[in-house]
Backbone as JSON Lines, residues from 0, in Angstrom:
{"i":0,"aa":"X","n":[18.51,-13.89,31.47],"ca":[18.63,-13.86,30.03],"c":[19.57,-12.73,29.63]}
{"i":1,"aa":"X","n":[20.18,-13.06,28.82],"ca":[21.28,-12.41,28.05],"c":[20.94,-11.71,26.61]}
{"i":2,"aa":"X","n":[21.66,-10.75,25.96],"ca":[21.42,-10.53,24.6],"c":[22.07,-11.75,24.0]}
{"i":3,"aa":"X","n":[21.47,-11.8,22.89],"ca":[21.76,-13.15,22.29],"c":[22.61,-12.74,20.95]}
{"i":4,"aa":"X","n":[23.79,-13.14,20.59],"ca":[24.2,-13.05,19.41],"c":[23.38,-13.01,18.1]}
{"i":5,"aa":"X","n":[23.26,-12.54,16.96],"ca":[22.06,-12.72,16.07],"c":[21.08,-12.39,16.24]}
{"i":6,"aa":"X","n":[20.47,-11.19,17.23],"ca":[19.28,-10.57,17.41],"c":[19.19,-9.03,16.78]}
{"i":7,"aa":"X","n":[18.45,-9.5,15.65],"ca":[18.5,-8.43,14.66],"c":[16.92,-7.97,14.44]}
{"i":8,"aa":"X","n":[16.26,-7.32,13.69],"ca":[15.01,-6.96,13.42],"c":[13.96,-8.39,12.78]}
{"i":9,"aa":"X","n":[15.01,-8.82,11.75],"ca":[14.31,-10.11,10.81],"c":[14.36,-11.27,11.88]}
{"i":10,"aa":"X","n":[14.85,-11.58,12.53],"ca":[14.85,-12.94,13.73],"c":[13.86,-12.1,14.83]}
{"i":11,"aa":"X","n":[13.79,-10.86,14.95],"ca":[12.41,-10.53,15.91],"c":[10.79,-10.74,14.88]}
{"i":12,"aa":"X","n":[11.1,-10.24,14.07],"ca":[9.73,-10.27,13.29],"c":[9.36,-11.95,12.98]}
{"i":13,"aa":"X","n":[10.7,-12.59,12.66],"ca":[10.5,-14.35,12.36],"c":[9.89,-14.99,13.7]}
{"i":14,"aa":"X","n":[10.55,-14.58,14.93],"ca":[9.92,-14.67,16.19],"c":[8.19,-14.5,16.4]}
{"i":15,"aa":"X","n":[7.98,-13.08,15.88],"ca":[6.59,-12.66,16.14],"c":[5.77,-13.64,15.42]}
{"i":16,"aa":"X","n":[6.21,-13.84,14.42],"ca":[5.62,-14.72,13.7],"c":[4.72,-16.38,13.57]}
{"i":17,"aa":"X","n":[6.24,-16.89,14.19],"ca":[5.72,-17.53,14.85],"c":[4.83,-17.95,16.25]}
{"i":18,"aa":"X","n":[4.85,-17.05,16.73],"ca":[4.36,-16.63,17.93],"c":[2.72,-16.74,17.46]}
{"i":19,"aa":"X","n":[2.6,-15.79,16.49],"ca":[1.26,-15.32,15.73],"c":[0.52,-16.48,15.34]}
{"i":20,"aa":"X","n":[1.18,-17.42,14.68],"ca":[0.74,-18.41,13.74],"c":[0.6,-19.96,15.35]}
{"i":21,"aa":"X","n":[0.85,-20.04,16.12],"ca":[1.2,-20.37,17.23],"c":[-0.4,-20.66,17.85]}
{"i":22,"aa":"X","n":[0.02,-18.92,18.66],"ca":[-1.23,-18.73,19.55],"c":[-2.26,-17.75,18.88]}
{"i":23,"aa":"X","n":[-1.74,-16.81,17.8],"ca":[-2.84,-16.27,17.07],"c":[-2.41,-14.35,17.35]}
{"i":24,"aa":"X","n":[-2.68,-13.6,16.68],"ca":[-2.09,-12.44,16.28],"c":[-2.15,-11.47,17.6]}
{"i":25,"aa":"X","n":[-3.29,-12.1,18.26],"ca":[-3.43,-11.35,19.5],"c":[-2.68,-11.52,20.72]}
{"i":26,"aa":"X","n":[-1.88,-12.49,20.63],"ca":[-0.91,-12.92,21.47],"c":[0.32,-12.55,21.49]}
{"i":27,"aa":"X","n":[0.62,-11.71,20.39],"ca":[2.1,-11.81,20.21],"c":[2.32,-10.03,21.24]}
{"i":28,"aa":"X","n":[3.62,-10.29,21.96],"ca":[3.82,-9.03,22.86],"c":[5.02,-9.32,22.83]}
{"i":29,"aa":"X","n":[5.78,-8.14,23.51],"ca":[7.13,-8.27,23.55],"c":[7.84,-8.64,24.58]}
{"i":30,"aa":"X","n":[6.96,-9.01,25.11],"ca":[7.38,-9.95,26.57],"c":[7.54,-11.44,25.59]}
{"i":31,"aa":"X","n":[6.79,-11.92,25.51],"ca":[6.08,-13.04,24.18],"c":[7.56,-13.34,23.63]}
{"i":32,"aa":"X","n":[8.05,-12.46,22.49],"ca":[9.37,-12.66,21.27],"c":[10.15,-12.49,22.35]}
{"i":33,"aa":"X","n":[10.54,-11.7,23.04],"ca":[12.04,-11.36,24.2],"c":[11.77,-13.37,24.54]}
{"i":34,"aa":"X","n":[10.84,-13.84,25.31],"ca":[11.27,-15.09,25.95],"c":[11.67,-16.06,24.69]}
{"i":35,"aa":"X","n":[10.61,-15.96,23.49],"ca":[10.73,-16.92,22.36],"c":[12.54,-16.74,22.3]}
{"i":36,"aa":"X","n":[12.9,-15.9,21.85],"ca":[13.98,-15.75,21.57],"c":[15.11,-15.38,22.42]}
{"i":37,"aa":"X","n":[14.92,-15.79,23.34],"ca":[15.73,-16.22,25.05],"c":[17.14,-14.92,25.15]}
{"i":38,"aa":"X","n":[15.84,-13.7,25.41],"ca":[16.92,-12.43,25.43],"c":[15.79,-11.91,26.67]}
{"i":39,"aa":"X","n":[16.32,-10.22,26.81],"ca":[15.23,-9.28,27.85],"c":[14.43,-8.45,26.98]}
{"i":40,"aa":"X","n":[13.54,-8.11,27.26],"ca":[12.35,-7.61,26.7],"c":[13.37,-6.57,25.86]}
{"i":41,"aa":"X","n":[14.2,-5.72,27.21],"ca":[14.75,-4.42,26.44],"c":[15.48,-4.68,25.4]}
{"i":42,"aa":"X","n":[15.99,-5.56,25.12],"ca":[16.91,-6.16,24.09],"c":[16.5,-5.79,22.94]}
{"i":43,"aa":"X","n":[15.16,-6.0,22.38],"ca":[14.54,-5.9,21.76],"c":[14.51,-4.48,20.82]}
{"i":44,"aa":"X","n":[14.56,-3.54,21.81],"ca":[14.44,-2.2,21.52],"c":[15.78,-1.25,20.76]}
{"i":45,"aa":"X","n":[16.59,-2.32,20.83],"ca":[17.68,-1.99,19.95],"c":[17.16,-1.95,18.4]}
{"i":46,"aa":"X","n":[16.44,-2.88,18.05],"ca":[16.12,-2.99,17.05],"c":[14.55,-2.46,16.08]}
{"i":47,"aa":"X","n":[13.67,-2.52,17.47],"ca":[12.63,-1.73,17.02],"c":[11.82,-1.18,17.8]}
{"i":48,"aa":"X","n":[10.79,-0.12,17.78],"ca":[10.55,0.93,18.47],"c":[9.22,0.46,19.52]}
{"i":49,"aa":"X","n":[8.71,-0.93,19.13],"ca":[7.82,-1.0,20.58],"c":[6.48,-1.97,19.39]}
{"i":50,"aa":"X","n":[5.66,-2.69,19.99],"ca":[4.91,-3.46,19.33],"c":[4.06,-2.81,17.96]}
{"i":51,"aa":"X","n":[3.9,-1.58,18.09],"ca":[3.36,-1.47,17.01],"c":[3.79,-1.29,15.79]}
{"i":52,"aa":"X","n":[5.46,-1.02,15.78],"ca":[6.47,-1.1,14.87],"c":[6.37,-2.48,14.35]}
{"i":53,"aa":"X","n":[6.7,-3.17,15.25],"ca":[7.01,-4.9,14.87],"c":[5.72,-5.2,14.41]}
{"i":54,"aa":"X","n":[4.22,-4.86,14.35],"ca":[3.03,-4.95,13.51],"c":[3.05,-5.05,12.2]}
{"i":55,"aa":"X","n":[3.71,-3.98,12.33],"ca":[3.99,-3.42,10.73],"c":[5.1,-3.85,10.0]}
{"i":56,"aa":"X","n":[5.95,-4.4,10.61],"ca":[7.23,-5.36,10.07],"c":[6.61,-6.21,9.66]}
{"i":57,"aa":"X","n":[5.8,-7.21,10.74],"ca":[5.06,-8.13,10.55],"c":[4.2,-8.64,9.12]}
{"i":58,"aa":"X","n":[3.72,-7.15,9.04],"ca":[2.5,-7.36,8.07],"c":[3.44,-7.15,6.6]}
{"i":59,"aa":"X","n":[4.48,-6.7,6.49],"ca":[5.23,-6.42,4.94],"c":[5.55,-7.51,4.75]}
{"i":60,"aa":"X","n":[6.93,-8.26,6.04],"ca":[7.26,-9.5,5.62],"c":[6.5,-10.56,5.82]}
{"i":61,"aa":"X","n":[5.48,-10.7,6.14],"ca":[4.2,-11.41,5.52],"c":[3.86,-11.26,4.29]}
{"i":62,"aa":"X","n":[3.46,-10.26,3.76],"ca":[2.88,-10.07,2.35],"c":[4.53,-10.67,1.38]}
{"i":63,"aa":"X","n":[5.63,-10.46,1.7],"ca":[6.17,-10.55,1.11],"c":[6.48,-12.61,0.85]}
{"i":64,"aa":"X","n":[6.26,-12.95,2.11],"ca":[5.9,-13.96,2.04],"c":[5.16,-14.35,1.11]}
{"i":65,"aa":"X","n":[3.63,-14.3,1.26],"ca":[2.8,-14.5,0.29],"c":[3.04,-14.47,-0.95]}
{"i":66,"aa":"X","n":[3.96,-13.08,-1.27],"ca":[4.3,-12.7,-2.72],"c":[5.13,-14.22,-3.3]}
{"i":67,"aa":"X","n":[6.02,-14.5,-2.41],"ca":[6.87,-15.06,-3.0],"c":[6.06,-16.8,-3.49]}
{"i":68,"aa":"X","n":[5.59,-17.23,-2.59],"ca":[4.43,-18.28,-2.56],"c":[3.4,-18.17,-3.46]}
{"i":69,"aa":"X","n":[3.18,-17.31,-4.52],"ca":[2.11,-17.18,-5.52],"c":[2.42,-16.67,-6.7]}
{"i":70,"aa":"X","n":[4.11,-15.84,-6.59],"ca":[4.92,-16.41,-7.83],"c":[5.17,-17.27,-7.86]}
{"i":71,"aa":"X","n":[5.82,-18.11,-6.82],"ca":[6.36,-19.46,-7.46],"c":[5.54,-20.3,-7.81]}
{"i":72,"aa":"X","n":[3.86,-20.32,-7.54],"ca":[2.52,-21.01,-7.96],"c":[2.26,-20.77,-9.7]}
{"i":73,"aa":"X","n":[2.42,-19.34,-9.79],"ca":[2.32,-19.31,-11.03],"c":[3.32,-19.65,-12.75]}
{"i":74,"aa":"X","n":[4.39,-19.7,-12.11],"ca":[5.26,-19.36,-12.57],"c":[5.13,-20.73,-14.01]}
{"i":75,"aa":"X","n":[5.54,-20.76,-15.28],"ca":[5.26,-21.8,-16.35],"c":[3.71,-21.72,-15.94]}
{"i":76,"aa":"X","n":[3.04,-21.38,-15.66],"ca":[1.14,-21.39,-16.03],"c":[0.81,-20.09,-16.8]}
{"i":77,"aa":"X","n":[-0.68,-20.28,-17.31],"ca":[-0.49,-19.06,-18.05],"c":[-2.28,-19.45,-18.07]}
{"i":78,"aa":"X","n":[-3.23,-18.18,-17.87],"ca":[-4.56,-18.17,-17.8],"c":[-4.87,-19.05,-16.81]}
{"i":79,"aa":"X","n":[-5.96,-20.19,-17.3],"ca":[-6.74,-20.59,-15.93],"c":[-5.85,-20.93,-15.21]}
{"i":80,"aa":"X","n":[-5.27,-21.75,-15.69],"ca":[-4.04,-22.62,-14.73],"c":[-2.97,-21.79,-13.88]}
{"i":81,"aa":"X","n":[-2.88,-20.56,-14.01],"ca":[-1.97,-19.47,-13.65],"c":[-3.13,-19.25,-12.37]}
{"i":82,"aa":"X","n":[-4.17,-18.43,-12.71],"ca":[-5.07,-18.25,-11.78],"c":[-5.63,-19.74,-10.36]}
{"i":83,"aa":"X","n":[-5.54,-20.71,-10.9],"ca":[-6.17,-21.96,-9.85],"c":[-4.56,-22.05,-9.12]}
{"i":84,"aa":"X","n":[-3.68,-21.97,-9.92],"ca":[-2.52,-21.75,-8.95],"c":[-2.03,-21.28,-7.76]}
{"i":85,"aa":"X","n":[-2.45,-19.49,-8.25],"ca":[-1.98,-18.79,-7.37],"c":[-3.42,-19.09,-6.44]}
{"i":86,"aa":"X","n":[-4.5,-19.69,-6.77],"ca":[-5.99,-19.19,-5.97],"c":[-5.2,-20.72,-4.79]}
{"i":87,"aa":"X","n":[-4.82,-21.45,-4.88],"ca":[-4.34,-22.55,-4.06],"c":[-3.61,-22.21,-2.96]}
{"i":88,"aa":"X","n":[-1.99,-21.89,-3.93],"ca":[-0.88,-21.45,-2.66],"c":[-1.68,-20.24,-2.07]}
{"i":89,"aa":"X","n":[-2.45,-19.1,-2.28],"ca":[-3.25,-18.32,-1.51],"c":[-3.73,-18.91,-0.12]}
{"i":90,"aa":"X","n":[-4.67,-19.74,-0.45],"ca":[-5.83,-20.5,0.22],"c":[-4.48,-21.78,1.3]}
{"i":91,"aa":"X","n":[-3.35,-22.25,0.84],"ca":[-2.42,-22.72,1.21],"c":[-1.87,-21.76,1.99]}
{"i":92,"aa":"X","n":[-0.99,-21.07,1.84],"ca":[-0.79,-20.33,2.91],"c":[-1.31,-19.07,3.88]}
{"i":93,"aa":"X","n":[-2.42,-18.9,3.82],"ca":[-3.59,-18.7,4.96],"c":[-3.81,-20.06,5.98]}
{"i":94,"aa":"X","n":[-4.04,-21.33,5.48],"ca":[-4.07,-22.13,6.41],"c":[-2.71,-22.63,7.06]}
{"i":95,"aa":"X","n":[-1.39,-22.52,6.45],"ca":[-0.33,-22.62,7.03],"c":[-0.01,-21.6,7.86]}
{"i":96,"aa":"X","n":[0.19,-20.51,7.47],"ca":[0.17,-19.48,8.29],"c":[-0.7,-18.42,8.71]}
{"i":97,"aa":"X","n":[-1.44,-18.92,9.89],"ca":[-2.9,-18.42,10.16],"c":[-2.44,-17.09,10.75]}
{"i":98,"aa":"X","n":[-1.8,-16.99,11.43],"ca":[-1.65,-15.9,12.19],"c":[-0.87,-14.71,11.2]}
{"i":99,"aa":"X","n":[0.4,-15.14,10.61],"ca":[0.95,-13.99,10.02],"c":[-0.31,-13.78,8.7]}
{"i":100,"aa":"X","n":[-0.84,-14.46,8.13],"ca":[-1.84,-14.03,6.7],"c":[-2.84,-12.96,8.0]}
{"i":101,"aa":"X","n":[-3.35,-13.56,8.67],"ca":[-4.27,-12.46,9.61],"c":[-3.25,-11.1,10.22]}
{"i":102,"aa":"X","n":[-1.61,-11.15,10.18],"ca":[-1.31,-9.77,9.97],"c":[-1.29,-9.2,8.79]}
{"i":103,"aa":"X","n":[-1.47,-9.39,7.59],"ca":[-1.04,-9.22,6.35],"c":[-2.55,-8.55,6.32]}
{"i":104,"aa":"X","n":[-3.3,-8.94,6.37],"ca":[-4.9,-8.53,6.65],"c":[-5.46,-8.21,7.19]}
{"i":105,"aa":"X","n":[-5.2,-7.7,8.48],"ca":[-5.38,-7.08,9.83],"c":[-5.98,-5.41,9.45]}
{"i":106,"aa":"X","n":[-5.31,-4.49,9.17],"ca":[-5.23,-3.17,9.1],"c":[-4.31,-2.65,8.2]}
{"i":107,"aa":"X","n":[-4.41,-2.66,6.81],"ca":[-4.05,-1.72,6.26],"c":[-3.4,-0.47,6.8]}
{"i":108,"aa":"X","n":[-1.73,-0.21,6.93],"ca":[-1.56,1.15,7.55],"c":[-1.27,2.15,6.31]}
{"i":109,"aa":"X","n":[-1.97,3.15,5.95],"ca":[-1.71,4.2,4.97],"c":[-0.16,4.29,4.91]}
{"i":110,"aa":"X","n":[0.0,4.99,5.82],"ca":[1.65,5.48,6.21],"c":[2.37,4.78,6.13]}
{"i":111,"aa":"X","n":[2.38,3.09,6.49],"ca":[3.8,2.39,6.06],"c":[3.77,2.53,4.88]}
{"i":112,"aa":"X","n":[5.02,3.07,3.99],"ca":[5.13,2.65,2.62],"c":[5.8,1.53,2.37]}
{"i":113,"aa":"X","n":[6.7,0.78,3.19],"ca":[6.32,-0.42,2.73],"c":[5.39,-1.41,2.57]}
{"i":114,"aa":"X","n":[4.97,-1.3,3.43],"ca":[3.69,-2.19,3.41],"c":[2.9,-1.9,2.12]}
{"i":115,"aa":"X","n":[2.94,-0.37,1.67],"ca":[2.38,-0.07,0.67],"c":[2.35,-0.62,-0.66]}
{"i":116,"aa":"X","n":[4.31,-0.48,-0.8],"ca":[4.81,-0.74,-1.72],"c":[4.92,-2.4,-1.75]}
{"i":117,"aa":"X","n":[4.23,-3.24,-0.6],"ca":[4.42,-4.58,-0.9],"c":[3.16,-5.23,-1.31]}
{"i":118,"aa":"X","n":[2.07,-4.16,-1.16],"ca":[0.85,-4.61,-1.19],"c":[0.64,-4.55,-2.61]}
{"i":119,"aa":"X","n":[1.12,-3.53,-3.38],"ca":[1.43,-2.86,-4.98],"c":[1.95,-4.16,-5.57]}
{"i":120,"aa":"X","n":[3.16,-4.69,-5.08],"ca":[3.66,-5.57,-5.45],"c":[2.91,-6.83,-6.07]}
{"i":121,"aa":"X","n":[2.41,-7.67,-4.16],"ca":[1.08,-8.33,-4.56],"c":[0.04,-8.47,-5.65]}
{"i":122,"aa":"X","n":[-0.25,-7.32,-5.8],"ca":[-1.23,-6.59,-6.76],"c":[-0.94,-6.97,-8.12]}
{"i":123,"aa":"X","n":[0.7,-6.47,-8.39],"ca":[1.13,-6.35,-9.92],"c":[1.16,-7.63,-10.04]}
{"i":124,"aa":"X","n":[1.56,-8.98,-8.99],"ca":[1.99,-10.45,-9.63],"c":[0.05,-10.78,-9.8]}
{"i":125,"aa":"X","n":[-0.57,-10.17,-9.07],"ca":[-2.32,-11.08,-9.47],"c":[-2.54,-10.22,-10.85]}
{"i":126,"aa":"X","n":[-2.09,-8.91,-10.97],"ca":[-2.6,-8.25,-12.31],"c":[-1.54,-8.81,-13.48]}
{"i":127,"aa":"X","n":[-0.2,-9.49,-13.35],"ca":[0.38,-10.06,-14.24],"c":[-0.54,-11.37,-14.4]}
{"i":128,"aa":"X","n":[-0.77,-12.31,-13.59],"ca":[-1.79,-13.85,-13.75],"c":[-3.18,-13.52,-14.4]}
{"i":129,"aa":"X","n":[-3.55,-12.21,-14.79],"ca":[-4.7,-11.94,-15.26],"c":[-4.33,-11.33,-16.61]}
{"i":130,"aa":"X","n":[-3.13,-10.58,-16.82],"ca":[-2.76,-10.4,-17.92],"c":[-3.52,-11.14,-19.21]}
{"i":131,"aa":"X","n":[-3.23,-12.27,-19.67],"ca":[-3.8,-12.6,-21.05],"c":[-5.29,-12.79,-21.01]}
{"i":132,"aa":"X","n":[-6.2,-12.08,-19.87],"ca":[-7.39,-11.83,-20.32],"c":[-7.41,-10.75,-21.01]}
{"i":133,"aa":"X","n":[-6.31,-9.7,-21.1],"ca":[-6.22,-8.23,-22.11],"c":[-7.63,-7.45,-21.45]}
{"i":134,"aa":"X","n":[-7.46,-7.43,-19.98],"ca":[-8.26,-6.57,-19.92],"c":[-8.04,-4.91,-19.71]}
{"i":135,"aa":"X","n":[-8.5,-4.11,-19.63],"ca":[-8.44,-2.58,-19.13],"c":[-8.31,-2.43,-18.6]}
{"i":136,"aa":"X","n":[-8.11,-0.94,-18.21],"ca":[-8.2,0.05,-17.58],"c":[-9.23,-0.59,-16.34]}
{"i":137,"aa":"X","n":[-9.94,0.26,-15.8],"ca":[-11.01,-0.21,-14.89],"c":[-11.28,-1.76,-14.81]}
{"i":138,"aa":"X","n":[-11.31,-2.55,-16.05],"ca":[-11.98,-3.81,-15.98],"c":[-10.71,-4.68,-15.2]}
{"i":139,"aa":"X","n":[-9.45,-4.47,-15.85],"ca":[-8.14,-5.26,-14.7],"c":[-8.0,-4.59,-13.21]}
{"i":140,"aa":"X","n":[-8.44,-3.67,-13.16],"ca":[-8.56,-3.17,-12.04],"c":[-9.72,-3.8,-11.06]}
{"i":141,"aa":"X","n":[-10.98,-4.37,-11.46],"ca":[-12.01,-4.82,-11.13],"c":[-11.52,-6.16,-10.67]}
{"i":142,"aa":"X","n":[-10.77,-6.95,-11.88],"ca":[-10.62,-8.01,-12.04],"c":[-9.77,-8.59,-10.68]}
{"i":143,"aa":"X","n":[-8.59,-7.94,-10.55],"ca":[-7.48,-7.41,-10.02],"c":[-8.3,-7.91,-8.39]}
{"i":144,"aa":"X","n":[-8.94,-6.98,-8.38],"ca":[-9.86,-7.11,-6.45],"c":[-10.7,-7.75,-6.32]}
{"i":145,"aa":"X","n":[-11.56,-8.49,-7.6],"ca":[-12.17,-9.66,-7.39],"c":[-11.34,-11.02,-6.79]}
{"i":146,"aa":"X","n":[-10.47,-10.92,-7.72],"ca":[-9.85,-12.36,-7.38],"c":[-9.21,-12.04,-5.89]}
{"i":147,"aa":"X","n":[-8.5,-11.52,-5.53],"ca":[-8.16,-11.38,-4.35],"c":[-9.71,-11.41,-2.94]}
{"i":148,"aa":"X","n":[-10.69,-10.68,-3.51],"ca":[-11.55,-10.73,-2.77],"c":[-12.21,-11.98,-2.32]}
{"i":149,"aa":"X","n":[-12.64,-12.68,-3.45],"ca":[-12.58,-14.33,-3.46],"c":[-11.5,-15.0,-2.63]}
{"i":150,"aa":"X","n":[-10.66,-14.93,-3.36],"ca":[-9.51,-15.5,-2.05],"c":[-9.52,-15.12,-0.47]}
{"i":151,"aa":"X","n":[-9.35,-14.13,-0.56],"ca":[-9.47,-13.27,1.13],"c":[-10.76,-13.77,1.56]}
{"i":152,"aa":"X","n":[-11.93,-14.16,1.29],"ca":[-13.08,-13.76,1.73],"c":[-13.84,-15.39,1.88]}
{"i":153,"aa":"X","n":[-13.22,-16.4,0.93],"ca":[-13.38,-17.54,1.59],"c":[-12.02,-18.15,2.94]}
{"i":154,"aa":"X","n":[-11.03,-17.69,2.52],"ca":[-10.5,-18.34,3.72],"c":[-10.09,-17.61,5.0]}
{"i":155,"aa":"X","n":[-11.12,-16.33,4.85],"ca":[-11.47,-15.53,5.93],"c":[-12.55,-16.6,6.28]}
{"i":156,"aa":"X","n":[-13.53,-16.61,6.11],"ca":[-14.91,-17.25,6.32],"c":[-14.39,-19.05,6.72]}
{"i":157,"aa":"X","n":[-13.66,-19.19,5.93],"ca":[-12.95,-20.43,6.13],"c":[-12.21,-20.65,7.97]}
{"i":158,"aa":"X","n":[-11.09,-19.57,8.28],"ca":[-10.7,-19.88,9.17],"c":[-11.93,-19.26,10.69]}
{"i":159,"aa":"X","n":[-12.81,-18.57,9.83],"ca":[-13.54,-18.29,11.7],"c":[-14.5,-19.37,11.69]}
{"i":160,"aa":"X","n":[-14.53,-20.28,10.76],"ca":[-15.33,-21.8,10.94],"c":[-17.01,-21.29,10.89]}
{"i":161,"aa":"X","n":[-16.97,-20.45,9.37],"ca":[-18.24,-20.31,8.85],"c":[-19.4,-21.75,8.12]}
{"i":162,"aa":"X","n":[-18.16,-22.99,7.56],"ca":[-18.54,-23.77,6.84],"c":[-18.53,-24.78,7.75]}
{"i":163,"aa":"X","n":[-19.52,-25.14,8.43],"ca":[-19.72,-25.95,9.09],"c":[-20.6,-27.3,8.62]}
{"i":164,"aa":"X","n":[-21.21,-26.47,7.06],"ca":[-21.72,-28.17,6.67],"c":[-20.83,-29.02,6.12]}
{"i":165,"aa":"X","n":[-20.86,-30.84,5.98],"ca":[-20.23,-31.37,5.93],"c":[-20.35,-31.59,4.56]}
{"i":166,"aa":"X","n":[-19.59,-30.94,3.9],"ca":[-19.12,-30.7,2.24],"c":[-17.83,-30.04,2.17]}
{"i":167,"aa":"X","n":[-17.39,-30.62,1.06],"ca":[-15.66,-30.69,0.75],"c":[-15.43,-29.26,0.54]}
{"i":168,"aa":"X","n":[-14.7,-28.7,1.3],"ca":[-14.54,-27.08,1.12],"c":[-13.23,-26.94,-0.01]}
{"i":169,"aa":"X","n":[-12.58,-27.73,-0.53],"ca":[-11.55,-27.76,-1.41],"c":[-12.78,-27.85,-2.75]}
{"i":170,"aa":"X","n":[-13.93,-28.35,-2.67],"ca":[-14.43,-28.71,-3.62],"c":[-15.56,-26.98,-3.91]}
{"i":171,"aa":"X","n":[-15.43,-26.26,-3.19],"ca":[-16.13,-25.3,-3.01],"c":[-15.25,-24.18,-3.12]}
{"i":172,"aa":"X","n":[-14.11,-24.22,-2.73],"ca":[-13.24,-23.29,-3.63],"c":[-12.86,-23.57,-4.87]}
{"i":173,"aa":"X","n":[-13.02,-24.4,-5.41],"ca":[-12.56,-24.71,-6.6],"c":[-13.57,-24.34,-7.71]}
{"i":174,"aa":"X","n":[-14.44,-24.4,-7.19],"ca":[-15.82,-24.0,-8.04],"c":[-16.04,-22.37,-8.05]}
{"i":175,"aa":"X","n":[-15.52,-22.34,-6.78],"ca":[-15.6,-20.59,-6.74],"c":[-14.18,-19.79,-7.5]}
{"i":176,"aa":"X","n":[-13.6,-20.23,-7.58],"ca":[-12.29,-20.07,-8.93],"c":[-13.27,-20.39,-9.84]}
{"i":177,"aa":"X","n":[-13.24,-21.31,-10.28],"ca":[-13.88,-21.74,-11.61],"c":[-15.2,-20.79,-12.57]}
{"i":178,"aa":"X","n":[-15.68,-20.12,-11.42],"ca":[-16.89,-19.54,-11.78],"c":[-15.65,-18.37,-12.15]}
{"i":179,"aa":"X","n":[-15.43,-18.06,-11.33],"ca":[-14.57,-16.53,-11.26],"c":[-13.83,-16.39,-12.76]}
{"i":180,"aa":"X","n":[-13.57,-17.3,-12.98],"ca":[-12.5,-17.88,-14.76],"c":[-13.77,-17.56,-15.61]}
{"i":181,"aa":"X","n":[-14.94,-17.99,-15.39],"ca":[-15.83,-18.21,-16.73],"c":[-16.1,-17.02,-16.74]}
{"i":182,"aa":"X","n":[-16.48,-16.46,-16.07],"ca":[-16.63,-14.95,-16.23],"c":[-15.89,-13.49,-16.92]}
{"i":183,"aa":"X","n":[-14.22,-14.62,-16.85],"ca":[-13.14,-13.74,-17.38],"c":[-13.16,-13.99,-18.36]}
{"i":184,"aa":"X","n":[-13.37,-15.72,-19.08],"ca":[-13.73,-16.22,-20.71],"c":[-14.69,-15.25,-21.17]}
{"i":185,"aa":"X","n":[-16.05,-15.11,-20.48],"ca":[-16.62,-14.46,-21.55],"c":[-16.58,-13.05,-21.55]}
{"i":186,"aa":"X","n":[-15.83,-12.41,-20.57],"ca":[-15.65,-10.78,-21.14],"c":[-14.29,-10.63,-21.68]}
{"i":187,"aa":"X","n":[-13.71,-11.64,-21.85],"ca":[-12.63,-11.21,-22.94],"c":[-12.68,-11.74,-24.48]}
């Protein structure tokens, strides 16, 4: 194997990625992306400093992923319909991309600031979709990590195959949005 023309940081992390979503987050090594992407391991190291770097690549341009997949959900909606939106492409791409959403969610690293600054990001497009509840201080802030928590926390439970009875789990997130909305009707 040769260096390959076009082996840059974003075609290693697109690599890991798929790799992740593949065989699953625990699989991905740099033995792993060097073959995916038909170069030598060392090749690699031109571009980044060793697997736990490429983790953390991983996990921004993931979130950034996401970001972009739950603006474009919301985008012309406005209240519930803004919210069942983004609660979809959420719940949509966790099951499309199992492995990179499980880096995006993996470990929080303090120290990357990007990751930081993409997680902020995240944050501001769910605290913009909550916007015309006019809530506060603390209460959009509440609001803010509920809905995400809901999201995260069924299709966490969702992908380690918690729901094993035979009932429509589309029909069970939807209700669990739905509740989550009535709750925002009546405190605003």
């Amino acid at each position: 194997m040769s260096a390959r023309a076009g082996l840059d940081r974003q075609s290693i992390v697109v690599a890991a990625a798929r790799i992740a979503d593949l065989n699953g987050l625990d699989k991905i090594t740099l033995a792993a992306v060097a073959n995916l992407l038909g170069v030598r391991k060392p090749s690699l190291y031109n571009h980044i400093n060793g697997l736990p770097e490429l983790k953390g690549l991983l996990a921004v341009w993931g979130t950034h992923e996401l970001i972009a997949k739950i603006t474009a959900a919301a985008i012309g909606k406005a209240k519930q319909d803004a919210i069942k939106a983004i609660a979809s492409a959420y719940r949509s791409f966790a099951h499309e991309r199992p492995g990179l959403y499980r880096a995006i969610v993996s470990s929080p690293d303090r120290n990357n600031q990007e990751l930081q600054a993409a997680i902020r990001s995240m944050m501001a497009v769910i605290s913009a979709v909550l916007e015309p509840y006019n809530l506060v201080d603390s209460d959009a802030t509440h609001a803010v990590r509920g809905l995400r928590s809901l999201m995260h926390g069924f299709v966490s439970l969702e992908a380690a195959g918690w729901f094993a009875v035979p009932l429509d789990r589309e029909e069970s997130y939807r209700r669990l949005i739905d509740t989550f909305i009535r709750g925002l009707d009546t405190s605003s």
